[in-house]
N, C-alpha and C positions, 0 to 999 in steps of 0.2 A: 425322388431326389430331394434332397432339403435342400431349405432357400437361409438366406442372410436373416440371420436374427438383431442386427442392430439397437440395442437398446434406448439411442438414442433417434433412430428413426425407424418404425416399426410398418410404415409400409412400403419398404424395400424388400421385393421379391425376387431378388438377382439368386440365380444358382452358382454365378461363379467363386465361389469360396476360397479365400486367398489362406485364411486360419483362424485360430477359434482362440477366445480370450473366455476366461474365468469370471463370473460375475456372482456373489453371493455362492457361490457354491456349485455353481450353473456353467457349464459348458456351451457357450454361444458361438456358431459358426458366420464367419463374419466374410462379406464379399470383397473383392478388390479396392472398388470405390469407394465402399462406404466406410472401411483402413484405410485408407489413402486421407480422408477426411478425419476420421478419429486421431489417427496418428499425427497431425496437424495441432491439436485440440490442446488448449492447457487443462481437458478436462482431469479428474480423479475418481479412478475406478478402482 
């Protein structure tokens, strides 16, 4: 099973995967909390 790849927090091992965001080219599967948290973010991705 894959886990959360977070790029901004990389040792999150959560399997629950909410959906995957594009990064460089990179399909990252992302878990509920750790979206819940990015989706927050003024980050830029």
């Amino acid at each position: 099973m894959e886990h959360c790849k977070n790029p901004w927090k990389d040792e999150c091992k959560s399997e629950n995967i909410k959906l995957y965001i594009q990064m460089k080219g990179e399909n990252l599967p992302i878990c509920q909390q750790c979206w819940n948290k990015i989706a927050d973010q003024e980050e830029e991705w």
